[in-house]
C-alpha positions as CSV (number, residue, x, y, z in Angstrom):
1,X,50.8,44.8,63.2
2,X,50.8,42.1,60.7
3,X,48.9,41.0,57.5
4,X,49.5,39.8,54.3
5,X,50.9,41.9,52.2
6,X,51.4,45.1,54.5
7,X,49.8,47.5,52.7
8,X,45.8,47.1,53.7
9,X,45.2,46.2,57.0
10,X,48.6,46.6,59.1
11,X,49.3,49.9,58.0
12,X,45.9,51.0,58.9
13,X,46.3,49.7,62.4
14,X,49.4,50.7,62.7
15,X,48.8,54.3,61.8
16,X,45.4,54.4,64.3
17,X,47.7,52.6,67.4
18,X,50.3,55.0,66.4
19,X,47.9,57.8,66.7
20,X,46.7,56.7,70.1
21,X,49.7,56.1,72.2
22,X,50.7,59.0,74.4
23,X,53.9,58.1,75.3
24,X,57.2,57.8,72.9
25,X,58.3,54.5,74.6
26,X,56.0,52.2,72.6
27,X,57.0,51.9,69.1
28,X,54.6,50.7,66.6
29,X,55.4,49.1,63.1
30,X,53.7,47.2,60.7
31,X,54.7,44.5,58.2
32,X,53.7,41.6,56.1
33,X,53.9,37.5,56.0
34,X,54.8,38.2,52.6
35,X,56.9,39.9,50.2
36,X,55.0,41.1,47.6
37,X,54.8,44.6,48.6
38,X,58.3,45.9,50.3
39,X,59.1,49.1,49.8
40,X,55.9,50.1,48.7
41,X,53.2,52.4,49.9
42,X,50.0,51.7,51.6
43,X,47.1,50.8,49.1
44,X,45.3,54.1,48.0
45,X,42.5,53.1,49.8
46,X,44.5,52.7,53.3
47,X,45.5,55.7,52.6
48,X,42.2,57.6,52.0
49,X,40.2,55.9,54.9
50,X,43.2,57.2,57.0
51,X,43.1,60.5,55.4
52,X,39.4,60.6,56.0
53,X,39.8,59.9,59.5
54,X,42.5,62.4,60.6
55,X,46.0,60.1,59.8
56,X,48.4,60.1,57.6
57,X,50.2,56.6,56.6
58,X,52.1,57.7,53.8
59,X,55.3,57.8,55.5
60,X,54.7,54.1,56.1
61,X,56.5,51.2,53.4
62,X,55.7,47.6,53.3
63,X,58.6,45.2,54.8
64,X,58.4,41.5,55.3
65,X,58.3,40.0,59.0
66,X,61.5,39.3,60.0
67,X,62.7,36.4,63.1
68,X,64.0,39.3,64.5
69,X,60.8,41.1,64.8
70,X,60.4,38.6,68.3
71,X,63.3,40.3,70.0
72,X,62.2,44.1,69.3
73,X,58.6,43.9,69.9
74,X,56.5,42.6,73.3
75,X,53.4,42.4,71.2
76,X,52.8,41.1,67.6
77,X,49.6,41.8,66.6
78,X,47.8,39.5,63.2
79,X,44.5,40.2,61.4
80,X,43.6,36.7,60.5
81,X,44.6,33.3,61.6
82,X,46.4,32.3,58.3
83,X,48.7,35.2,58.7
84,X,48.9,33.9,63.3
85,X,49.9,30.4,61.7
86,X,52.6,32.1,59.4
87,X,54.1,34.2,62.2
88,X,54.0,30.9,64.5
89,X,55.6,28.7,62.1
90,X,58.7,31.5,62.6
91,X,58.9,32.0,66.4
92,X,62.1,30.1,67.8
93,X,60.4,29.3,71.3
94,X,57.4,29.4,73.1
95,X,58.3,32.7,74.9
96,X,57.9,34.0,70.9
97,X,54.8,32.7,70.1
98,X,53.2,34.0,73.6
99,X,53.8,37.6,71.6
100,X,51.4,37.1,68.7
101,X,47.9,37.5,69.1
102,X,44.3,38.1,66.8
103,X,43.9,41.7,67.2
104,X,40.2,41.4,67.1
105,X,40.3,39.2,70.3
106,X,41.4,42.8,72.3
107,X,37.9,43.7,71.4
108,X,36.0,40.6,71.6
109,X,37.8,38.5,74.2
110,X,38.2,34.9,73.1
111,X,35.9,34.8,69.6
112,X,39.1,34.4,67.4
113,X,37.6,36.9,64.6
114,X,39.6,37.9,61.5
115,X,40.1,41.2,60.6
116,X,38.8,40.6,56.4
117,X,41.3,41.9,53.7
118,X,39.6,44.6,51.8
119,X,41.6,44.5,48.8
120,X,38.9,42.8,46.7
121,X,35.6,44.7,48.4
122,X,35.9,47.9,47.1
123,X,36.1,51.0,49.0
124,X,33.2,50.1,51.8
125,X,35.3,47.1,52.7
126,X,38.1,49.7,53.9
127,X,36.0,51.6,56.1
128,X,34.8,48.8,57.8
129,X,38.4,47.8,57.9
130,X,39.2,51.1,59.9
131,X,36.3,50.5,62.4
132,X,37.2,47.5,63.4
133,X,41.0,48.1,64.2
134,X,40.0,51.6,65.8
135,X,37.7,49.7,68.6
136,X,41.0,47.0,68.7
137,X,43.6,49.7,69.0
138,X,41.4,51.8,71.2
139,X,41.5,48.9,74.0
140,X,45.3,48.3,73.3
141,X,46.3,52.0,73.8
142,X,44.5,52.7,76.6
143,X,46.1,48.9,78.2
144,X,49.5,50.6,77.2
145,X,48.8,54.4,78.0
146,X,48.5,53.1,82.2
């Protein structure tokens, strides 16, 4: 799960796929095109949407995407295009960029939506956040958990 900064959107995903997947052979992780945040916690208000929905994030910390990222993980999931163009510019091949896809396109095949940063739209721009990822990650678990 990518975004910007890795502590909004990615760790909310994260935390919701995480929560989803029966099995122990998928590993989820989350991290960010940038740097700004490594190290640190979710945003507060990750945090509390999660809490208010049954997860806990806290154990999460903000890393950067790393080239490597294409040889541990079969999926790489992005909330917006800006942060898909990022992640392309960094694959090595074409077998790389065929990892990376819109999350929002699990649950609406094909429109190319963007999952919008909250950061700046107060606490109602969080729990919108969460409700669009759970729908996403409720279509990608249940594709993993066959």
């Amino acid at each position: 799960m990518v975004c910007l900064g890795n502590i909004c959107r990615s760790p909310l995903a994260h935390g919701i796929l995480a929560s989803k997947l029966t099995s122990k052979e998928h590993q989820v992780d989350s991290a960010g095109t940038s740097n700004y945040h490594v190290g640190d916690l979710p945003d507060k208000r990750s945090i509390e949407v999660a809490r208010k929905n049954g997860l806990n994030i806290t154990n999460q910390r903000g890393r950067q995407f790393q080239i490597e990222d294409f040889d541990y993980f079969d999926l790489i999931y992005v909330m917006d295009e800006s942060n898909l163009q990022n992640i392309v510019k960094l694959a090595r091949n074409a077998e790389d960029i065929t990892k990376v896809k819109l999350i929002l396109n699990e649950s609406h095949p094909n429109k190319n939506l963007e999952v919008p940063d909250p950061y700046y739209r107060g606490n109602s721009g969080f729990d919108n956040v969460y409700k669009m990822l759970e729908e996403a990650c409720e279509i990608i678990a249940k594709k993993l958990n066959t």
